[in-house]
PDB file of N, CA, C, O and CB in Angstrom:
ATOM      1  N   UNK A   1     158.809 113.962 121.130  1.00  0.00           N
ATOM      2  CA  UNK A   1     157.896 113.167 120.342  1.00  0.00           C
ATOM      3  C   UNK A   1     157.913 113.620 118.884  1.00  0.00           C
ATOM      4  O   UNK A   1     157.817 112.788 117.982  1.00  0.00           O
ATOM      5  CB  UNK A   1     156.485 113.252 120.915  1.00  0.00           C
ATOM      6  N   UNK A   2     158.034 114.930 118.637  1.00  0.00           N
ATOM      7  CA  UNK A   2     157.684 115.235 117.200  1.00  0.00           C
ATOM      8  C   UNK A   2     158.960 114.882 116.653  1.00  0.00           C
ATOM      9  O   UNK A   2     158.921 114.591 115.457  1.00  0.00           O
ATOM     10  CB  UNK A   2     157.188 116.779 116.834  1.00  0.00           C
ATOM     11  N   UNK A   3     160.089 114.830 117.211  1.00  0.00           N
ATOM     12  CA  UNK A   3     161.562 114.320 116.468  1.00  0.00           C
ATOM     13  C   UNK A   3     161.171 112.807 115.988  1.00  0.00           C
ATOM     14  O   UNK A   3     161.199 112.432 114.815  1.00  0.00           O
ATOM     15  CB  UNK A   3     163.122 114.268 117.721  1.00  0.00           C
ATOM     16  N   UNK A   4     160.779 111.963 117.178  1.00  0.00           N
ATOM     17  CA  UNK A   4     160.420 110.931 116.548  1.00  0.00           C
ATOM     18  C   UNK A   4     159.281 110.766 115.520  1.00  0.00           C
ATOM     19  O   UNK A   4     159.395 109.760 114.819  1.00  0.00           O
ATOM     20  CB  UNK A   4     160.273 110.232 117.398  1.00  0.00           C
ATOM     21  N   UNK A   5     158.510 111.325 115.351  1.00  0.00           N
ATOM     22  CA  UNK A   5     157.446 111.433 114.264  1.00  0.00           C
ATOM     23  C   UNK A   5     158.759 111.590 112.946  1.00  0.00           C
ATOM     24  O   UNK A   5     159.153 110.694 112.199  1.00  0.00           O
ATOM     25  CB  UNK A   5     156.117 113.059 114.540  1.00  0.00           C
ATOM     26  N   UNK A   6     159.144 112.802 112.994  1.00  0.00           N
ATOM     27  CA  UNK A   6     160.135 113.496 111.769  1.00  0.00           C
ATOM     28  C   UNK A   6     161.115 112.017 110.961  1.00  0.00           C
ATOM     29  O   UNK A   6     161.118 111.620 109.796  1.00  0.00           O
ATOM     30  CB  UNK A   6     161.551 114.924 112.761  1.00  0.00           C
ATOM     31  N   UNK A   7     162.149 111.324 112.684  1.00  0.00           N
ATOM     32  CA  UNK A   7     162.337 110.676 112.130  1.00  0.00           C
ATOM     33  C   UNK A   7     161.927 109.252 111.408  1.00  0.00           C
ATOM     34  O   UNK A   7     162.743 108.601 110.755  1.00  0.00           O
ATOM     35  CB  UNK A   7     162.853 110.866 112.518  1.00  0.00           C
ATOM     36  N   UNK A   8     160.638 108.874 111.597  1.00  0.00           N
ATOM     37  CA  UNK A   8     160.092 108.161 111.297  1.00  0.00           C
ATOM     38  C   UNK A   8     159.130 108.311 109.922  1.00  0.00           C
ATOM     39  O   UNK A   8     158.378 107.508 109.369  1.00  0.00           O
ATOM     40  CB  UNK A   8     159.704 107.943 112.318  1.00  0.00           C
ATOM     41  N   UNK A   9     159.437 109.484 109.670  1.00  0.00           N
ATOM     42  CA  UNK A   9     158.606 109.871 108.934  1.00  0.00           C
ATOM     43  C   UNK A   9     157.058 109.341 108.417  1.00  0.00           C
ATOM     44  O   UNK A   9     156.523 108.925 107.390  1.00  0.00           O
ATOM     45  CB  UNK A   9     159.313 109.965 108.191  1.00  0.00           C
ATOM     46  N   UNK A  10     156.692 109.665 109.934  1.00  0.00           N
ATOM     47  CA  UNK A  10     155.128 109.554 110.389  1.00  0.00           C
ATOM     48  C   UNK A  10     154.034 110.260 109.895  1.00  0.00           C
ATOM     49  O   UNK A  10     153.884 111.283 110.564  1.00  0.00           O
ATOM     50  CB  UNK A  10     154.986 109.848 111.629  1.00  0.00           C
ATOM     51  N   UNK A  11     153.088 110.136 108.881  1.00  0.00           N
ATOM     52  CA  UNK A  11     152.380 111.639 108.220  1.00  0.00           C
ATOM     53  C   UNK A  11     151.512 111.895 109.517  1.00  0.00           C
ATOM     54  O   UNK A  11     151.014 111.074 110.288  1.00  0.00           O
ATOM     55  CB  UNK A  11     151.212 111.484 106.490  1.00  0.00           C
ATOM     56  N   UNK A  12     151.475 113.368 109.530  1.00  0.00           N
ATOM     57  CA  UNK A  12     151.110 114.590 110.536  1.00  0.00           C
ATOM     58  C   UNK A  12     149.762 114.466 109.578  1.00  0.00           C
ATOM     59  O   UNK A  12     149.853 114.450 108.350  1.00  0.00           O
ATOM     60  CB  UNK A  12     152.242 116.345 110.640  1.00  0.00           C
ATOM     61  N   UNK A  13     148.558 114.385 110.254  1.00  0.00           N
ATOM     62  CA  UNK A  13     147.204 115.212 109.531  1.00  0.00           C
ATOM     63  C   UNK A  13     147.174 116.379 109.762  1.00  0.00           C
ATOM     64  O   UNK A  13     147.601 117.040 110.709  1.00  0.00           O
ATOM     65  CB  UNK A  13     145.847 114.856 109.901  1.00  0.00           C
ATOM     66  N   UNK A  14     146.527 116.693 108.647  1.00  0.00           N
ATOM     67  CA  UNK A  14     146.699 118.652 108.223  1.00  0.00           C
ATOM     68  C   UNK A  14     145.618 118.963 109.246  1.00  0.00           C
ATOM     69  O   UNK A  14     145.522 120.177 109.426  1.00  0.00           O
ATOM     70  CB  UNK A  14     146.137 119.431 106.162  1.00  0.00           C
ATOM     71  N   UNK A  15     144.864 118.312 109.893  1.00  0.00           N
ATOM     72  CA  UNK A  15     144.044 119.002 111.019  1.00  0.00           C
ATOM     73  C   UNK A  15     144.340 119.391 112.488  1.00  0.00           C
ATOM     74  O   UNK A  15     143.688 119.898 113.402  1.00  0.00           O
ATOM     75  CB  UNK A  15     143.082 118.288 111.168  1.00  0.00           C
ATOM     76  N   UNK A  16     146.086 118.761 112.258  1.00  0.00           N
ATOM     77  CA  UNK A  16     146.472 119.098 113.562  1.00  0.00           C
ATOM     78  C   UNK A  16     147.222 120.702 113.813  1.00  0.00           C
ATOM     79  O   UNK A  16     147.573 121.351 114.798  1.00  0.00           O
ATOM     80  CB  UNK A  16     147.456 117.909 113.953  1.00  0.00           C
ATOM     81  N   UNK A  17     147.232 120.891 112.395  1.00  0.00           N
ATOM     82  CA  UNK A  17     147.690 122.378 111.822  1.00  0.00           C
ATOM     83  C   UNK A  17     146.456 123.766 112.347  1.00  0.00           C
ATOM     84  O   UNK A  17     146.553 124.982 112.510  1.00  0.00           O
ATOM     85  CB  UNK A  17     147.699 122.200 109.772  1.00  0.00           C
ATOM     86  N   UNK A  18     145.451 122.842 112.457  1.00  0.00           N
ATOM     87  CA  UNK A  18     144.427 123.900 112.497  1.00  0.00           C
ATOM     88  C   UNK A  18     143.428 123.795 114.167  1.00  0.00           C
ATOM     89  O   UNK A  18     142.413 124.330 114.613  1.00  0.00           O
ATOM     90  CB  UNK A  18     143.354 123.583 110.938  1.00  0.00           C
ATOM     91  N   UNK A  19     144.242 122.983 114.557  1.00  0.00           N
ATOM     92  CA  UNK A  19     143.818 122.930 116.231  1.00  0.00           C
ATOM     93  C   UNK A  19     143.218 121.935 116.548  1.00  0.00           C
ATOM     94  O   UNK A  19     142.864 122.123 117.712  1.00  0.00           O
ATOM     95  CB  UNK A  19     142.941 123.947 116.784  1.00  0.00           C
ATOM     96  N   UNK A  20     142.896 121.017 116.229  1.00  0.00           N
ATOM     97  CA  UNK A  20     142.640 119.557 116.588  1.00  0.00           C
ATOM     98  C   UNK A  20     143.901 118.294 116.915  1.00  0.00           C
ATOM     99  O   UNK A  20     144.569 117.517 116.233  1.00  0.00           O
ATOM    100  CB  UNK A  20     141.826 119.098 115.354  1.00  0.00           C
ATOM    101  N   UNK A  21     143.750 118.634 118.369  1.00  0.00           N
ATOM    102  CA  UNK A  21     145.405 117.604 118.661  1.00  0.00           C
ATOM    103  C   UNK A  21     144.385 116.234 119.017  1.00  0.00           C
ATOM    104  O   UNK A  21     144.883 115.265 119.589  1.00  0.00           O
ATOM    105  CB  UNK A  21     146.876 118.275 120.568  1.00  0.00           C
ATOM    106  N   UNK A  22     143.374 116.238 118.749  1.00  0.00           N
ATOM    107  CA  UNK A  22     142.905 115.049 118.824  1.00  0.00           C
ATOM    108  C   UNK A  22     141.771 114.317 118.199  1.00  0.00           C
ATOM    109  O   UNK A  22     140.619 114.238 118.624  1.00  0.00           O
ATOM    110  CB  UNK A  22     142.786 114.988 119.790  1.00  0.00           C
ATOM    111  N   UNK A  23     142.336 113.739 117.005  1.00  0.00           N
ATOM    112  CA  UNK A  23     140.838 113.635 115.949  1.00  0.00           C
ATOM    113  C   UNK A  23     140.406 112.145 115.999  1.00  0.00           C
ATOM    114  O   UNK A  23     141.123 111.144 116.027  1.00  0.00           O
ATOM    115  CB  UNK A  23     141.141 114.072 114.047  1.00  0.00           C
ATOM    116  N   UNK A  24     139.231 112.235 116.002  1.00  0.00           N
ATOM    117  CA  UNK A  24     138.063 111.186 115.583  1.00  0.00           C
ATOM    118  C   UNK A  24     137.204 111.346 114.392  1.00  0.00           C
ATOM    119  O   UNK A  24     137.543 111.678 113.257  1.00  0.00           O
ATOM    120  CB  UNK A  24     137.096 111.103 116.623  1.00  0.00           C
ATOM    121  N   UNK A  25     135.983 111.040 114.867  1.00  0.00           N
ATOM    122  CA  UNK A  25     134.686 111.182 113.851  1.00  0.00           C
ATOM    123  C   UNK A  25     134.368 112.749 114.207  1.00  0.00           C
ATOM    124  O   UNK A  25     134.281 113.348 115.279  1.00  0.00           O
ATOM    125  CB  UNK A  25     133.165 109.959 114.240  1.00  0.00           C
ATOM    126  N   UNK A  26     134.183 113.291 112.352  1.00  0.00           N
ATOM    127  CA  UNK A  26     133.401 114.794 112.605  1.00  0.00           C
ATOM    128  C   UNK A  26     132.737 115.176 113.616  1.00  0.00           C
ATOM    129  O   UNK A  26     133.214 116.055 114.334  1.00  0.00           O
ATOM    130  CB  UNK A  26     132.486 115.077 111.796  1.00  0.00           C
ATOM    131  N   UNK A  27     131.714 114.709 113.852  1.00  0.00           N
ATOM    132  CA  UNK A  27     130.701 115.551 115.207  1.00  0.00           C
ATOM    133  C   UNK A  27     131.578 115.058 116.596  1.00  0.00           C
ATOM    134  O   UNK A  27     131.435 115.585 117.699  1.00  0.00           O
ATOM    135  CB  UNK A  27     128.580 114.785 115.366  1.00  0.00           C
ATOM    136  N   UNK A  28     131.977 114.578 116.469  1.00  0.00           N
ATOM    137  CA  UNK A  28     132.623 114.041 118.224  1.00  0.00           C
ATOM    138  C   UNK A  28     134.065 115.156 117.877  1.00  0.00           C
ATOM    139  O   UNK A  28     134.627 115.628 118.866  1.00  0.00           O
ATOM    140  CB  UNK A  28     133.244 111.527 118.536  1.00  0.00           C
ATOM    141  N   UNK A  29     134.481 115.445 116.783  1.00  0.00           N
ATOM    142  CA  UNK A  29     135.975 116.279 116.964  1.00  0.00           C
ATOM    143  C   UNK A  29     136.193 117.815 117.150  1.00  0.00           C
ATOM    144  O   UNK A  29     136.472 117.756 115.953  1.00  0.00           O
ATOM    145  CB  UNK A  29     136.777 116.061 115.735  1.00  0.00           C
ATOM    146  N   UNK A  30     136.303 118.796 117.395  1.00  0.00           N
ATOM    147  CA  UNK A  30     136.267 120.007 117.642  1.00  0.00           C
ATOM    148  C   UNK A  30     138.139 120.515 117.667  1.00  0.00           C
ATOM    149  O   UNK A  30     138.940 119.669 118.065  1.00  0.00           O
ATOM    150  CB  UNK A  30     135.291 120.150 119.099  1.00  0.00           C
ATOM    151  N   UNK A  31     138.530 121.571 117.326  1.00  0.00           N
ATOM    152  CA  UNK A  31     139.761 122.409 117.689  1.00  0.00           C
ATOM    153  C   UNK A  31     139.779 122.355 119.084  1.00  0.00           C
ATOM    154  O   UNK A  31     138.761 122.197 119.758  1.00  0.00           O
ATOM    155  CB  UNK A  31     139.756 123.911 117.189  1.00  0.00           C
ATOM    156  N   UNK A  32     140.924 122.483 119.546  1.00  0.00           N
ATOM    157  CA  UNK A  32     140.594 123.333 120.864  1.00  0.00           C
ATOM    158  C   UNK A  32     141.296 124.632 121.431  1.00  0.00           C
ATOM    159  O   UNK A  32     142.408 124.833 120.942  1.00  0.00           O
ATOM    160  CB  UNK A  32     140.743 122.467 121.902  1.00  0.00           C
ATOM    161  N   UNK A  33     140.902 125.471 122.285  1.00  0.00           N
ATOM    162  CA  UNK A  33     141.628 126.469 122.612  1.00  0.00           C
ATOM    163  C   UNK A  33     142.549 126.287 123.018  1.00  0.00           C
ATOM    164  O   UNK A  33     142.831 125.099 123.176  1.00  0.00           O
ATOM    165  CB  UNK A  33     141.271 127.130 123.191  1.00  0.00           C
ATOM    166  N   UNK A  34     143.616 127.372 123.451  1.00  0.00           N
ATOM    167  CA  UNK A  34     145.183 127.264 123.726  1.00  0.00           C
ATOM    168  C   UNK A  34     145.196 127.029 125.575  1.00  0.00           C
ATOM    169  O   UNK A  34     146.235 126.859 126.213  1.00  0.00           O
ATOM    170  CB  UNK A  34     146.144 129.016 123.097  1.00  0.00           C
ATOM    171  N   UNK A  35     144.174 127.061 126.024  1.00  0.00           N
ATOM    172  CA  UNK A  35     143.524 126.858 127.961  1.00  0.00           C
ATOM    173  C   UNK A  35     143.209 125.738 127.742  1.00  0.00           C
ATOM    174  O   UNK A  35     142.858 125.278 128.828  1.00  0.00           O
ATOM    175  CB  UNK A  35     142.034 127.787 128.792  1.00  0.00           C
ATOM    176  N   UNK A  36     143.096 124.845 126.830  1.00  0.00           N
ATOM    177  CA  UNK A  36     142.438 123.464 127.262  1.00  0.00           C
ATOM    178  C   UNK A  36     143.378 122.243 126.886  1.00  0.00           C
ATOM    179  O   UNK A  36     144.439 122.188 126.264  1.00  0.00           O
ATOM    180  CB  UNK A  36     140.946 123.247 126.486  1.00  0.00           C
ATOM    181  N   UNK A  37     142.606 121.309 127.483  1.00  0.00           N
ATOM    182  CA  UNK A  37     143.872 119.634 127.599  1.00  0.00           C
ATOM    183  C   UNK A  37     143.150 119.368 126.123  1.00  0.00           C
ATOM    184  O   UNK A  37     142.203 119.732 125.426  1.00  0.00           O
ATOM    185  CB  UNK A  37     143.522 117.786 129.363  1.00  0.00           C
ATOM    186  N   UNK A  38     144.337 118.430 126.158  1.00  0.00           N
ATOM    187  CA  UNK A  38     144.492 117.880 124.604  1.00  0.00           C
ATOM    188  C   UNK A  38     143.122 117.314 124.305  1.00  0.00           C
ATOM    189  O   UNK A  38     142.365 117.934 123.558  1.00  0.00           O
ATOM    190  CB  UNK A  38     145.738 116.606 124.372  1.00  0.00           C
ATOM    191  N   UNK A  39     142.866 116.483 124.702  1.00  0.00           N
ATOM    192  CA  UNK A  39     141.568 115.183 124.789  1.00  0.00           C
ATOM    193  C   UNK A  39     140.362 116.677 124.796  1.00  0.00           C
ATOM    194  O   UNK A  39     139.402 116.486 124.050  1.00  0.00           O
ATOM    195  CB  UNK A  39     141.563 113.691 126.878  1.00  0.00           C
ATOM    196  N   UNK A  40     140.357 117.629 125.312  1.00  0.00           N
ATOM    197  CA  UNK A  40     138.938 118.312 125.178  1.00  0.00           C
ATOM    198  C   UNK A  40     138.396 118.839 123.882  1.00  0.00           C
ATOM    199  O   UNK A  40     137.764 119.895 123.894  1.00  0.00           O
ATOM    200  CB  UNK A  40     138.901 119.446 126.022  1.00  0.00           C
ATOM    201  N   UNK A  41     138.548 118.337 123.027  1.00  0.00           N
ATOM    202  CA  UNK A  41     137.902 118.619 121.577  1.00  0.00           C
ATOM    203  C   UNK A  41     137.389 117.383 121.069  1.00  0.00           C
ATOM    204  O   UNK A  41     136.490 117.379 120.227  1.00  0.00           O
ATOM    205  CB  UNK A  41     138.939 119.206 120.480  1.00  0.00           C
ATOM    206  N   UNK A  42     137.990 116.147 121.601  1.00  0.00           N
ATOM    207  CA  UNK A  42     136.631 114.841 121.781  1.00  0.00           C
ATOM    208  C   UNK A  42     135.899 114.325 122.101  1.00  0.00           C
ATOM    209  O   UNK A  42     136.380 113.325 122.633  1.00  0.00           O
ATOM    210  CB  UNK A  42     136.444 114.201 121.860  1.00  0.00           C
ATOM    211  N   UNK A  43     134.609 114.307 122.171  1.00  0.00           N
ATOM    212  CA  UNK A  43     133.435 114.146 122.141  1.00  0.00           C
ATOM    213  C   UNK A  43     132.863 115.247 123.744  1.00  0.00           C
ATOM    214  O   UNK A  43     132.472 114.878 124.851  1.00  0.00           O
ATOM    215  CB  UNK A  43     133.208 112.352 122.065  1.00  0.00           C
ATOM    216  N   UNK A  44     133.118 116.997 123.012  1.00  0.00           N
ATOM    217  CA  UNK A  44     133.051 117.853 123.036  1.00  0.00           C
ATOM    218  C   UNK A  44     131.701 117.611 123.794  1.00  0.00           C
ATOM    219  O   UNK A  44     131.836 117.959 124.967  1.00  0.00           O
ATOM    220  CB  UNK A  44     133.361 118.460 121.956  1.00  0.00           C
ATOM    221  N   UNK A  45     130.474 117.144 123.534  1.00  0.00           N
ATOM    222  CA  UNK A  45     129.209 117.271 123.030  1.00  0.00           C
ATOM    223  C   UNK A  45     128.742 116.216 124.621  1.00  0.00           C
ATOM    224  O   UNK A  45     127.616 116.488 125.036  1.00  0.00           O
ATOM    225  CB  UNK A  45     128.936 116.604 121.073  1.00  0.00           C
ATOM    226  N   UNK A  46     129.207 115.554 125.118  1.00  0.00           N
ATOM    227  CA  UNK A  46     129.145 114.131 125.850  1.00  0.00           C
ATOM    228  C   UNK A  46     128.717 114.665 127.262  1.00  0.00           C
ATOM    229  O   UNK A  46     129.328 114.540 128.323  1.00  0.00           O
ATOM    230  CB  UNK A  46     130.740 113.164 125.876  1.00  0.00           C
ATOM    231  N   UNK A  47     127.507 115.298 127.019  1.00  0.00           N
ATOM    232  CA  UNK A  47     126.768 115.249 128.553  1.00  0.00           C
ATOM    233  C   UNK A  47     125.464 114.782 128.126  1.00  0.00           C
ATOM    234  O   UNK A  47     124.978 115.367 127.158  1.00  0.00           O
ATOM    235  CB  UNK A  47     126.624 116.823 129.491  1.00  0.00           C
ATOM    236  N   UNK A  48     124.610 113.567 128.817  1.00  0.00           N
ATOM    237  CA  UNK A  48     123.938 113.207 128.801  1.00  0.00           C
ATOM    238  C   UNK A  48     122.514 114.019 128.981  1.00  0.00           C
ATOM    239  O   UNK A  48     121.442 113.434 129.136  1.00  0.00           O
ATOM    240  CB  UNK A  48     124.356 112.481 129.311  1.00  0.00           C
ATOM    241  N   UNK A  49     122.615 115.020 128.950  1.00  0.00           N
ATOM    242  CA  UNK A  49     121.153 116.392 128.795  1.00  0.00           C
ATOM    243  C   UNK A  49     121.095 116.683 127.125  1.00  0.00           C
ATOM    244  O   UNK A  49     120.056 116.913 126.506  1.00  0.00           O
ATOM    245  CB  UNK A  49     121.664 118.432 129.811  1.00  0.00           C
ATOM    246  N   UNK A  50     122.544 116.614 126.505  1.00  0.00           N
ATOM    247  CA  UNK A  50     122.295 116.885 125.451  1.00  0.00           C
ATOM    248  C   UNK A  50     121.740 115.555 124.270  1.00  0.00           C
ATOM    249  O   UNK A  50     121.611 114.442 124.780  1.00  0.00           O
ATOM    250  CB  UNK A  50     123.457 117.589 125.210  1.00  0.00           C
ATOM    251  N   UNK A  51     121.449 115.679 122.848  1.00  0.00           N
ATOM    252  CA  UNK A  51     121.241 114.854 122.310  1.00  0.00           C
ATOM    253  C   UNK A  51     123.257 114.571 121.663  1.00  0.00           C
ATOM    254  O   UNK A  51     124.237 115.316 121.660  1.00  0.00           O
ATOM    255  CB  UNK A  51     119.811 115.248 121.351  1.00  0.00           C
ATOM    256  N   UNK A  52     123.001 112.981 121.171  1.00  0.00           N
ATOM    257  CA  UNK A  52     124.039 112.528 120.390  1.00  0.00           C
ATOM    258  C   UNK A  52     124.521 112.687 118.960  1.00  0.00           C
ATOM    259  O   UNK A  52     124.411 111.553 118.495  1.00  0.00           O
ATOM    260  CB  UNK A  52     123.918 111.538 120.495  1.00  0.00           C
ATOM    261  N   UNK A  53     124.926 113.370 118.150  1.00  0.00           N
ATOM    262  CA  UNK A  53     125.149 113.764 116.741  1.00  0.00           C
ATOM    263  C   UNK A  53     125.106 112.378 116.515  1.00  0.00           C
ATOM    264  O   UNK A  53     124.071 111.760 116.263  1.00  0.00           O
ATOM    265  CB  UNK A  53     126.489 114.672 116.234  1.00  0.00           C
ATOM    266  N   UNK A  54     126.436 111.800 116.621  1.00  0.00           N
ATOM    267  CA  UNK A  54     127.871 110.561 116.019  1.00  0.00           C
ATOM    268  C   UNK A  54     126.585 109.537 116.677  1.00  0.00           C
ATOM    269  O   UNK A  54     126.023 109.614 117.770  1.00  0.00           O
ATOM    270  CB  UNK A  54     130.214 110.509 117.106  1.00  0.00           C
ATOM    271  N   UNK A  55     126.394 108.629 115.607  1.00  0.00           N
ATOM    272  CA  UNK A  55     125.802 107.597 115.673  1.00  0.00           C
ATOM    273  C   UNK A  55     126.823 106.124 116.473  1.00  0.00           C
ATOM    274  O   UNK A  55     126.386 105.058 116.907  1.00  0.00           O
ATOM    275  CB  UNK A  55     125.337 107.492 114.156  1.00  0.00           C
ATOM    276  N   UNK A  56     127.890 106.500 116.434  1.00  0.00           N
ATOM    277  CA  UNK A  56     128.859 105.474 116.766  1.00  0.00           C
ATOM    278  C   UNK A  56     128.369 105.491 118.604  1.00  0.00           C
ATOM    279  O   UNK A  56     127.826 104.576 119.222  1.00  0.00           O
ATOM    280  CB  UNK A  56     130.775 106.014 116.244  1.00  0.00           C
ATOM    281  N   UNK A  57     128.789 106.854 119.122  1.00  0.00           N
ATOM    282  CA  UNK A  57     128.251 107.162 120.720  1.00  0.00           C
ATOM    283  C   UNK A  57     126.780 106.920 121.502  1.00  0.00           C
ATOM    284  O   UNK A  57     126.400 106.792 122.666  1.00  0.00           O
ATOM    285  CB  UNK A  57     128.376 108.592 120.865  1.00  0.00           C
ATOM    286  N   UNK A  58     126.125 106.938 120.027  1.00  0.00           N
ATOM    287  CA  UNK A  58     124.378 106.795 120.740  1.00  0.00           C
ATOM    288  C   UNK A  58     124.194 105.808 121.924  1.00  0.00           C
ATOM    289  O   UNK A  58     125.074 104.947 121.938  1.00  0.00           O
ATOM    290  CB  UNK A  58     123.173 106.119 119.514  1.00  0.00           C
ATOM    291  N   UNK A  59     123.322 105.713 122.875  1.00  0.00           N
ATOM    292  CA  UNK A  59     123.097 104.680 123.529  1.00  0.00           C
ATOM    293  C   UNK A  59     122.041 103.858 122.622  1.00  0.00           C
ATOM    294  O   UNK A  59     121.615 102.768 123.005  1.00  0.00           O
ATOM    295  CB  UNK A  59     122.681 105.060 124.920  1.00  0.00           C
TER     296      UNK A  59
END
């Protein structure tokens, strides 16, 4: 995949440099550790005990 990015010359966001393989909106996005799946740094926050930051997710 990243060959095809290269050759396509696809711009990379600089946040994927710093551990976010999966970005959205600020409060829903988080890094993630090197133990976790890709998708677990979006919407990090998404158990219904807690409150909602991201106004986009609110019920």
């Amino acid at each position: 995949m990243l060959r095809y990015v290269i050759n396509e010359a696809i711009p990379i966001n600089p946040l994927h440099h710093k551990g976010f393989s999966s970005i959205g909106c600020a409060p829903c996005t988080r890094p993630i550790k090197s133990y976790e799946k890709e998708r677990d740094g979006r919407w990090w926050w998404e158990n219904e005990l807690e409150p909602k930051e991201c106004g986009l997710h609110a019920k």
